[in-house]
N, C-alpha and C positions, 0 to 999 in steps of 0.2 A: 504494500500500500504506500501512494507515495506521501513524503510527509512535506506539511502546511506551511507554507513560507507567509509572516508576516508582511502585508501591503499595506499597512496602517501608515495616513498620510500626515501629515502635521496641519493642524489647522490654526487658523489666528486668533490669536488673541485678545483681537477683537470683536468682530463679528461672527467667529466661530465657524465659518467657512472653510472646506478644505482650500489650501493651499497648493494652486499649480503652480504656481508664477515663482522664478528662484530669481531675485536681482540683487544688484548688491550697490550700496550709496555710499561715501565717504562718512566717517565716524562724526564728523562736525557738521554733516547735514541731516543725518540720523536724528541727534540730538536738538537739532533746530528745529526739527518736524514732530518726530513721535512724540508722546506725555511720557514722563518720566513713570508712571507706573507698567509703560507697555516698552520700555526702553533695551528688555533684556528677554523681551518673548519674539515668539514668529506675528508679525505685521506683516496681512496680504500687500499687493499690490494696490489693490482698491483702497484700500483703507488706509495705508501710504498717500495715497493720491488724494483724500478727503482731508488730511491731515497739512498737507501741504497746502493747497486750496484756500483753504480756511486762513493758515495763516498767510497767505500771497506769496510763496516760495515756487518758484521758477525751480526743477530739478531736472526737466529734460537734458541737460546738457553734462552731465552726471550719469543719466543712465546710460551706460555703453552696452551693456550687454543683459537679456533679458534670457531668462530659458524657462517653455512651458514642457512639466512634467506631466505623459498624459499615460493610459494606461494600454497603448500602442505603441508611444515613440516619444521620444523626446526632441524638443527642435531649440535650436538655438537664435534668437535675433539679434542682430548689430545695428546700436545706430550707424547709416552713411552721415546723414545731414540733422543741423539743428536749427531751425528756421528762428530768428531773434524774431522779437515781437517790435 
């Protein structure tokens, strides 16, 4: 019988959503954005981006590399371009 391999995803911390979205921000934009109570948990993407928003932080030019975790494939994006406003 074959044996069970854990898929358990990691969800946020915030909204409780599983977690596909793997990116990664500098530690002093981290802390610019997140609340300090969600500062050492997993923060989606989405919740990232409301977080930012709110406070008027610009972080596209920051995200270089995005990867969605799915349960076929993993894909990787890069930013090419960062359109200034």
């Amino acid at each position: 019988m074959p044996r069970k391999t854990s898929t358990a995803r990691q969800t946020c911390s915030v909204c409780r959503c599983v977690d596909k979205f793997n990116f990664h921000v500098p530690n002093d934009l981290w802390h610019q954005v997140v609340p300090a109570r969600y500062r050492n948990r997993v923060v989606c993407l989405e919740c990232f981006d409301e977080f930012a928003s709110k406070k008027n932080v610009d972080y596209s030019g920051y995200l270089n590399v995005l990867y969605f975790v799915g349960d076929q494939a993993t894909l990787k994006f890069e930013t090419v371009s960062v359109r200034s406003a």
